[in-house]
N, C-alpha and C positions, 0 to 999 in steps of 0.2 A: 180188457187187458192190454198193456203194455210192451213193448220190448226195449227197458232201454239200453242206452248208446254202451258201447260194450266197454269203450276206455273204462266207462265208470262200476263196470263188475267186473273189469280185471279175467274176462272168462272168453275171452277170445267171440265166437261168434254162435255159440250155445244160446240157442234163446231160454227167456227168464221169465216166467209170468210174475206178475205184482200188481197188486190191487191199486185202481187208479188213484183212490183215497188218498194211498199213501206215499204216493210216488214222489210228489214235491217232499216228502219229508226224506226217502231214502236218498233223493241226489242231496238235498242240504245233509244229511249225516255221512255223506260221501268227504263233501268238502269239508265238512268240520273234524273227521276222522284223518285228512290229509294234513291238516293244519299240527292236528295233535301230536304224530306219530313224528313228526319234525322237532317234537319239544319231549316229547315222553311216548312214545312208541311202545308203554306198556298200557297206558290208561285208554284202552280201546273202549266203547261205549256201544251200547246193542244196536245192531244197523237198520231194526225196522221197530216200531215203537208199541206198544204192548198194547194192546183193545182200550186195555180200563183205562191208560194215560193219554190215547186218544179222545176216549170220551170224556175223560176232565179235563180237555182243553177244549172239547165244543161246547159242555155245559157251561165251564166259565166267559167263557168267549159272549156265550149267548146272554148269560147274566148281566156284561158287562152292556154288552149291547141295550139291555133290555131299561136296565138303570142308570149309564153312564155314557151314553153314545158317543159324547166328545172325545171319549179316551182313544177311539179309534177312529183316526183320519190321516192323511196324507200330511207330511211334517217338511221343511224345508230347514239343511241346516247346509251351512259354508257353500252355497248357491246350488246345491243338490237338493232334488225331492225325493224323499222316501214315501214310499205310498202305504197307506191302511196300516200304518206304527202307532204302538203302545209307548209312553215313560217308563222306566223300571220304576225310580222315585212314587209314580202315577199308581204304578201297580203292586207297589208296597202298599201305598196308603188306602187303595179302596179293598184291599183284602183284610187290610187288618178289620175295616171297618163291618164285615161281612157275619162273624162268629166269633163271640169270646174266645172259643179255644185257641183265635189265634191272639198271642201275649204280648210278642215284640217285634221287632221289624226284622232281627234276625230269624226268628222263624218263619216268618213269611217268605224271604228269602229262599230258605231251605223248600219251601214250596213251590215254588216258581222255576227252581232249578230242575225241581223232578220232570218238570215240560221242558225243560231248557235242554237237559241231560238226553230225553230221548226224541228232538225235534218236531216237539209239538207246536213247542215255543221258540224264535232263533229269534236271535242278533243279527240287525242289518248286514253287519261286518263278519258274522261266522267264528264270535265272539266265543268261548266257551263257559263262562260264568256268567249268571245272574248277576246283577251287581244295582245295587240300591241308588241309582243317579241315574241323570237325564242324560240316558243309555238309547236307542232304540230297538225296540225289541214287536215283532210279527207272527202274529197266532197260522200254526199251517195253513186252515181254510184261507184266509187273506192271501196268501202266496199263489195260490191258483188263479189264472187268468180268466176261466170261465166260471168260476165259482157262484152258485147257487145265489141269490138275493138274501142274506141272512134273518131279515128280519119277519119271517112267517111267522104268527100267533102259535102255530101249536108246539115249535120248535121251542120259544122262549119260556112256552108254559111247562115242557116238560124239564131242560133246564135250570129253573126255579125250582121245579120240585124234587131234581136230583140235588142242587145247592149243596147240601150240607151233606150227604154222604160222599160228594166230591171233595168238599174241605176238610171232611175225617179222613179220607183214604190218601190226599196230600200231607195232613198234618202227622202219619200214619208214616209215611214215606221221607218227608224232610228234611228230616235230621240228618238221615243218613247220605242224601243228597248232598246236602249241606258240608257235612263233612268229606266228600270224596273232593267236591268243588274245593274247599282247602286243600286237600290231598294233591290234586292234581298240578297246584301252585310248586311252581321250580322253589325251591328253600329261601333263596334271597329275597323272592315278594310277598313272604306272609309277614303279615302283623302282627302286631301283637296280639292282639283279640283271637287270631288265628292259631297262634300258637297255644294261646292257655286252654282252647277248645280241644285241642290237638293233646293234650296234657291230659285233658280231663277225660280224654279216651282214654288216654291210656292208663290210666289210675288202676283202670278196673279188664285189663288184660291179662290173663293168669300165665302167660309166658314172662314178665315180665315185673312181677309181685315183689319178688327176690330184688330188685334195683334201686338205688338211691333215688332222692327227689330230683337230685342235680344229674344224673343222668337222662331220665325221663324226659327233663325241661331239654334236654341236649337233643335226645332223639326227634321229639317234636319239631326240630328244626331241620331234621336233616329226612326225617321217615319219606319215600314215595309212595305213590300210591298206586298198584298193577293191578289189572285185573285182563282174565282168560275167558273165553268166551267156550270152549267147549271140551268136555271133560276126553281124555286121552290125551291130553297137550303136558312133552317133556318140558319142564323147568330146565334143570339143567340133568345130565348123563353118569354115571360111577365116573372115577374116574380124571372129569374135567375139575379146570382149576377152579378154586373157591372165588367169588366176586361179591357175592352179595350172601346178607343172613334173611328171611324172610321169617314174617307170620302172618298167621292164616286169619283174615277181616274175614269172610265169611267161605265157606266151602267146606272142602276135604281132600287130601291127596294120599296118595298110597307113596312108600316107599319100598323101591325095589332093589334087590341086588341081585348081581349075575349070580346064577346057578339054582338060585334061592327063590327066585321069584317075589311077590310081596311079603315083607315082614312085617309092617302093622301099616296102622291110617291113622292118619295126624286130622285133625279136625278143628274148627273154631277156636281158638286164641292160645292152639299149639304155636309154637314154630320151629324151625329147621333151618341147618345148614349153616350154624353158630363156628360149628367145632373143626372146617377145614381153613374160617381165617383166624381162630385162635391159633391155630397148631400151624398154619402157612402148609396144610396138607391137601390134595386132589379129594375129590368129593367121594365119600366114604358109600355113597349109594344112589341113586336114581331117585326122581320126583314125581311122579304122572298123576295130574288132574283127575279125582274119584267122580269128577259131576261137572257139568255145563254151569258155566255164569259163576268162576272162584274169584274171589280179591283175595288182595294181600296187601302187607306193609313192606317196604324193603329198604334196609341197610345195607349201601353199598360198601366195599372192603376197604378204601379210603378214609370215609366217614366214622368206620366203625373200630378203624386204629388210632383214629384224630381222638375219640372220646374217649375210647382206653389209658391214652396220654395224658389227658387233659385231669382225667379222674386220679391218676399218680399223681401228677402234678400237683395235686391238688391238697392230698390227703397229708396229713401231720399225723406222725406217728411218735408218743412216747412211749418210751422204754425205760424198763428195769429190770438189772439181772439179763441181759439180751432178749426180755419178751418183751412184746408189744402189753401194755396195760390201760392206752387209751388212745384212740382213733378220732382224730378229728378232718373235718372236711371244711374246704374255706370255699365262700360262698357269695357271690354280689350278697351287700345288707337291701334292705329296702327306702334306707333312709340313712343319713351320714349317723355314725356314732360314734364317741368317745371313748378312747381306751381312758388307762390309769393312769398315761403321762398328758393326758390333756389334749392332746392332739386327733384329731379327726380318720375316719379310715370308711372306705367304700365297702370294706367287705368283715363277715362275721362269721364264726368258726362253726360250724355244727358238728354237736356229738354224734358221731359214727357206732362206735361200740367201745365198750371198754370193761375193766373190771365196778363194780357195782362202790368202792370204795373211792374210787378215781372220780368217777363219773360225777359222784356226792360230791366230792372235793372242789373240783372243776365248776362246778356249780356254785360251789358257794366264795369261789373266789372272784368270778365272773360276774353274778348277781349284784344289783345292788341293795345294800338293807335299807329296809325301813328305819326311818331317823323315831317314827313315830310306834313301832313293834314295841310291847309288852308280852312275857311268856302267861302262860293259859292261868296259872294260877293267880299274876299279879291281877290280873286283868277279872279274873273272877271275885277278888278279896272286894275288888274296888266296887264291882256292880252290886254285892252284897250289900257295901258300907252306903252306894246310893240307893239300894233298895228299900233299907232299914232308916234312911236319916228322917230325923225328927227337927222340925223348924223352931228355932229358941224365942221366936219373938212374934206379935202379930198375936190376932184375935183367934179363935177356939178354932171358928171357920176358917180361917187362911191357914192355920197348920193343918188341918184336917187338909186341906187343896191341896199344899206341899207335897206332903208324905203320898195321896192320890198319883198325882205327876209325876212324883220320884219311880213310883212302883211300875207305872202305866211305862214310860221312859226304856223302864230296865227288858221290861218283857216285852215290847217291842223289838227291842234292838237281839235279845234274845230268840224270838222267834224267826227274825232273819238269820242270824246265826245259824239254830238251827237247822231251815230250810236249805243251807248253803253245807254245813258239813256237820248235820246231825251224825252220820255213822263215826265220826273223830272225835264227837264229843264222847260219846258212849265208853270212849276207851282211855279215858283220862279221870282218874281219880277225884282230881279238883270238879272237873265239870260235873261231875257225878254228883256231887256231895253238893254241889250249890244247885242243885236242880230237885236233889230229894228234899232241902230243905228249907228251899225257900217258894219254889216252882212245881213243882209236880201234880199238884192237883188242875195248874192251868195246862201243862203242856206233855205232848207224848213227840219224841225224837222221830222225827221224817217217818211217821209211819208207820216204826221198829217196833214200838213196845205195843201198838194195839193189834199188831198182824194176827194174832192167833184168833182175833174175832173175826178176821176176812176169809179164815181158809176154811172151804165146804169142809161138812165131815160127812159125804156118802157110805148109804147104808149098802153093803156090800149084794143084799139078793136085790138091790134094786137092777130092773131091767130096763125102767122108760114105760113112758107112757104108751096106751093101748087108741088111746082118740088123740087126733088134734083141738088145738084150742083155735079152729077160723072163726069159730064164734066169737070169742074174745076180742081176734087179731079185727076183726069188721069194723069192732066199735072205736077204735083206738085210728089218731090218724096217726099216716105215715111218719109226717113230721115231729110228730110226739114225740113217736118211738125213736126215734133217730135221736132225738135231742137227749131224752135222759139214757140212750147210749152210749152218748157222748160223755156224758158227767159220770155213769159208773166205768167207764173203760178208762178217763183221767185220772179218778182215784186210783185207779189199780194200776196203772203208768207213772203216775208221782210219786207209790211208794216201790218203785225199782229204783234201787241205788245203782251208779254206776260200776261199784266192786260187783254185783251181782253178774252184769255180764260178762266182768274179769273171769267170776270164778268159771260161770259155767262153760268159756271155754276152755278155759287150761284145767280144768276139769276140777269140780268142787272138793274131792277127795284130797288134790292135794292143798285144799287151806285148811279144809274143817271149818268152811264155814256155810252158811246156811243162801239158798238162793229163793228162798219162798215165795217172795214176790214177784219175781220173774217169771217163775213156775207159774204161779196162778194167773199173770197177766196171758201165758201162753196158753195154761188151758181155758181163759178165754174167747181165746179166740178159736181153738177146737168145738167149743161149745157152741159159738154162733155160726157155725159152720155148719155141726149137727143139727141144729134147731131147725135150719133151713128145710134141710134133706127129709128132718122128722116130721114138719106139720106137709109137708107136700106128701111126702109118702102114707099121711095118715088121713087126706083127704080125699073119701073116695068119689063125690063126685065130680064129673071133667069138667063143669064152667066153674066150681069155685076151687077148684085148681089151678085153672086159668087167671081167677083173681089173685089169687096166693101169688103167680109169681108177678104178676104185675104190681102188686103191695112192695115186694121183696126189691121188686126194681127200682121201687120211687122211694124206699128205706134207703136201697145203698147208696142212691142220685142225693141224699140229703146228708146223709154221712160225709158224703164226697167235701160237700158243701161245708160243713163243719169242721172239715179238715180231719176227720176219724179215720185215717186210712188203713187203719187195722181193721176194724168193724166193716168198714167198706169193702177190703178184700175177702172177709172172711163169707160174707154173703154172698161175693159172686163164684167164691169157689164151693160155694154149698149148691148153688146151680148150675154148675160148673160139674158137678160130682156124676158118675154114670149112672145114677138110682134117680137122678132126676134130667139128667141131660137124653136119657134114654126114652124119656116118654112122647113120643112123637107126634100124638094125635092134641097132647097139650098144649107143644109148642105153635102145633102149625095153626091153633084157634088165638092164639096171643098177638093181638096190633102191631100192625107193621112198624109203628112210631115205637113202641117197646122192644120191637126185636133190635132195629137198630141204637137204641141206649146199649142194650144189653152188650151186643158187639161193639162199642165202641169200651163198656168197661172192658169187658175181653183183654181189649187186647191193650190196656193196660198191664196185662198177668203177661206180656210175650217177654220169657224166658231169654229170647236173641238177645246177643251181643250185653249180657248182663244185667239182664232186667232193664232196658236204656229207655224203655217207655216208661217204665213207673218212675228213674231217676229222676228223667226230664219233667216230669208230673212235678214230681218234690220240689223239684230246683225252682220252680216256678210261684210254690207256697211259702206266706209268709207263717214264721210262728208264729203262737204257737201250733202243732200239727201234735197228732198221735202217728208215728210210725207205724211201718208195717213191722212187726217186730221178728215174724220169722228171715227176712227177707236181712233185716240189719244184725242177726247171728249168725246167718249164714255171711254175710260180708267179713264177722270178726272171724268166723271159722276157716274163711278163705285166706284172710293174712297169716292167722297161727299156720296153721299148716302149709303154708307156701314161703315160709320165712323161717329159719333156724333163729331158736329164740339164743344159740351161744357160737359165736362165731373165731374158732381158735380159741378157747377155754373164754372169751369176752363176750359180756352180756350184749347183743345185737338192739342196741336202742334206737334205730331208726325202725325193728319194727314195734317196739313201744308207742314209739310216735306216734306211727299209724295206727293203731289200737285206739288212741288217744282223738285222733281226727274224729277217726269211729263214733265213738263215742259223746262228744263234742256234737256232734251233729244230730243225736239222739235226742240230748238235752234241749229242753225249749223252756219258752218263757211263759211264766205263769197262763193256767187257760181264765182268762175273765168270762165267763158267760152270762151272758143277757139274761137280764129277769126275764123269767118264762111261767107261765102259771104251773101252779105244784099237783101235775097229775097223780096223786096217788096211785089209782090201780095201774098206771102204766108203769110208774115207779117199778112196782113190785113185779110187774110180770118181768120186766126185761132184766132182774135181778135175781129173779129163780126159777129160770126157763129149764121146762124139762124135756131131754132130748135121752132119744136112741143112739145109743154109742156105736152100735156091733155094724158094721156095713152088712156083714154077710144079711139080717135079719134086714135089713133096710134094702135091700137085693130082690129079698121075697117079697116084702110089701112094694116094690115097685111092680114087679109080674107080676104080681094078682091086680094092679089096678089096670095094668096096658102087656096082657100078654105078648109075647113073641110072636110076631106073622109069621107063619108058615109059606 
């Protein structure tokens, strides 16, 4: 043990035990914590560094050593030698190269920072960001003068074989690195890139739901980033004057006022202290920290009156009769456009809110038409008259081709139609009439008209099955099963219209109209949830239950893979479930290589900061994908209700919009799948899988397979 120098703990002459380990790291977060607090005196950083991020910077350290020794040696730059430095650039590139999961140089970044952040990893200079250039950057062991010889066989081999649970529990942590390291950036020096990041936090902040887009993009540029290190710490007093509005990035705080004590607790993506620089009024209540280690976002009172302005400024208001009847907001365009007098303009107006007539109106004075638009009926007379033409001239066999071609032509171009807005045609007279009477034995509308063959009809005393099928589940491989999950869980996704998820949140009752296919795509995913819980629970002996979940893990790892992320989730939250997460003496016989999969799907389901693992998961897949589809109702449920769909008797169509993005982002592109050989019996099992519904009954067959220790 240690005592060090007292300047640098500020504690007079109190001695301080600290493990030698980590000593070089606490004076380098000494100096980098004095550097900060110079620039932002809120963004304070933990002062000694956490086990697990110590130990993922000896395992990578040793990695690097073990496969890239060049990367670390003594560097000379503008006639100075730096000794035992890494390249950042360097150490982008050999991480990416280490584990698919890492995708882009940005995320690796965000990896590197979490060493950076808690001085595992430093900057010759006492730099505060990672930064992807020929940076110099020093792993802590190297910082030590008497430092151990690193290169010992057993060190490197254990190392290797932590590897990759160090690059999940980085790639686990980065992100949010990643973004504090923006965060921390004074307003002037982010980027662009930085800002759309910063944006794309905030999309999904429920303080913050209610805001325009032009807002958001505003705050992005001005948000700080604070964070407290231990819980009892006042914010600010009743009282004192309002300066800043704050929300809560991760923690919880109490609010108090005199006499009264606490009156509630504000939590994760609340925020407070909006309403003393609206009103230019003293702080209506007190702040104190509920927990050790809060962030926040903060808008200082300058800022937050500049964008109040900027948003007036901005906004075009017409009137009739002295109301407002349509709200418009002016906005940089993305590109130069053309008005109606010819001339060019930077910026483009977007609809705010208005009455639903205006809105129509506006639109269609704005819009440009198609030169080349015909209405549905002309347009239908015509593909009739080419459906039916008959060739005047040419041999028996070339009319016979003709009239083939014409036909083949029309129902083509038909069946994309359809695929694009089957439910519009349905409700059009003409299209109606040219499909019953010329089409209809070839084609059924997106889905619509053969639905009543896809919905189960359960016999009401059914209870589930009494045995599991492992027999079955043995013969059949993983990848089978995954794959024609895949193609029954697309049909049931390609026939969900987008009105469907219209109605079911503004609630189906008020259209009267029918959301079936939505329904059944959700219960199946109940179903493979159940299926899960049912053959595990119905398996009573302990090694092939052991296999059971080991099958279930290399099912959802293949899902993954096929971009199924409903089927994917829906099986690990069936292991996931207490009837089977409870069984102890299962888990602890299941390979160490499957427990960590398992946890790594895990913690894809981490709820934090908005599902921002599974988002980031997304954002990283190309289409087509199957969604998770409770996860993206729950996103439309989050705008309805956090958004007033009428704002001063005017329809609120920026939250339309957003509905729309929603939505938008739902739709994919056709799934092509790979000829695969036509498993019958797999076909069928994964098409009428029978499961126990009742948890309670799934409860008792878990205690009878692995009672309760006493």
């Amino acid at each position: 043990h240690y005592r060090p120098r007292s300047y640098l703990w500020r504690l007079g002459s109190s001695p301080l035990s600290v493990r030698k380990e980590v000593l070089p790291a606490v004076e380098a977060r000494w100096r980098r914590s004095a550097l900060m607090s110079s620039s932002n005196p809120s963004g304070s950083l933990p002062q000694v560094p956490s086990e697990k991020v110590m130990r993922a910077g000896k395992v990578l350290r040793h990695a690097i050593l073990s496969k890239a020794p060049h990367m670390i040696r003594d560097r000379k730059f503008h006639l100075k030698t730096y000794r035992q430095c890494c390249v950042g650039t360097e150490l982008v590139d050999w991480l990416s190269q280490q584990s698919p999961s890492v995708h882009s140089r940005v995320q690796a970044v965000g990896m590197w920072q979490v060493l950076l952040e808690e001085g595992v990893l430093n900057h010759v200079d006492q730099e505060l960001n990672f930064q992807d250039k020929y940076l110099f950057y020093r792993f802590l062991d190297d910082e030590q003068e008497d430092a151990p010889p690193p290169n010992e066989e057993e060190e490197k081999k254990e190392g290797e074989e932590e590897l990759q649970d160090t690059l999940l529990l980085l790639s686990q942590s980065g992100p949010d690195a990643h973004m504090r390291m923006i965060l921390r950036k004074l307003p002037g020096q982010r980027t662009l890139d930085d800002l759309e990041i910063i944006y794309e936090e905030l999309l999904h902040i429920q303080a913050l739901s209610h805001l325009s887009t032009s807002v958001k993009r505003e705050l992005a540029g001005v948000l700080i980033f604070e964070a407290h290190a231990k819980a009892g710490t006042v914010l600010f007093n009743q009282g004192e004057e309002g300066t800043s509005w704050y929300i809560i990035l991760k923690g919880s705080v109490n609010v108090v006022i005199y006499g009264k004590g606490v009156v509630c607790t504000l939590h994760e993506g609340d925020d407070f202290g909006k309403l003393a620089l609206v009103n230019d009024a003293p702080r209506a209540a007190s702040i104190v920290l509920r927990e050790d280690n809060c962030h926040f976002l903060r808008v200082d009172k300058e800022d937050f009156n500049r964008i109040l302005r900027d948003v007036e400024a901005n906004t075009v208001r017409l009137k009739e009769h002295q109301q407002d009847v349509l709200v418009l907001e002016k906005s940089p365009s993305s590109g130069r456009t053309s008005n109606q007098s010819g001339t060019s303009s930077h910026y483009k107006y977007n609809v705010m809110s208005g009455t639903p007539e205006k809105i129509l109106e506006h639109f269609l004075e704005t819009m440009r038409l198609d030169s080349h638009f015909a209405e549905s009926g002309i347009g239908f007379s015509a593909l009739q008259g080419t459906y039916n033409a008959r060739a005047s001239q040419g041999s028996e066999q070339e009319r016979l081709d003709f009239a083939l071609n014409n036909k083949r032509r029309v129902v083509r171009l038909v069946l994309r139609w359809v695929s694009v807005h089957g439910a519009h045609l349905q409700e059009e007279e003409a299209s109606l009439a040219f499909l019953e009477v010329g089409l209809l034995p070839c084609l059924t509308v997106c889905g619509v008209l053969d639905t009543v063959t896809l919905l189960p009809t359960p016999l009401p005393e059914q209870e589930g099955p009494t045995t599991g099928s492992i027999a079955s589940l043995e013969l059949m491989s993983s990848r089978d099963l995954a794959y024609h999950m895949t193609v029954y869980d697309w049909e049931l996704f390609n026939c969900v219209h987008e009105h469907e998820l219209i109605f079911h949140t503004f609630g189906r009752q008020n259209f009267r109209k029918t959301t079936a296919n939505l329904d059944l795509f959700l219960r199946r995913f109940n179903e493979l949830q159940l299926w899960v819980i049912t053959e595990v629970c119905l398996c009573g002996q302990l090694s092939k239950r052991v296999q059971l979940l080991k099958k279930f893990i290399k099912i959802a790892a293949h899902c993954k893979e096929y971009k199924n992320l409903n089927s994917f989730f829906a099986i690990i939250m069936g292991m996931s479930n207490p009837a089977v997460s409870r069984l102890s003496q299962t888990w602890e016989r299941l390979p160490s290589k499957f427990k960590k999969f398992f946890a790594e799907f895990e913690s894809l389901m981490d709820p934090s900061r908005n599902h921002r693992a599974y988002r980031l998961t997304v954002a990283k897949l190309d289409p087509p994908i199957i969604p998770f589809m409770p996860l993206l109702i729950k996103d439309m449920t989050f705008t309805h209700e956090g958004n007033k769909t009428f704002i001063d008797s005017l329809v609120n169509f920026e939250k339309m919009v957003s509905f729309a993005v929603i939505v938008k982002g739902c739709l994919s592109k056709i799934y092509h799948f790979l000829p695969y050989k036509n498993h019958q019996e797999v076909r069928s099992y994964v098409r009428q899988l029978n499961v126990i519904d009742n948890q309670r009954t799934l409860s008792q067959l878990s205690h009878k397979l692995e009672p309760r220790r006493t």
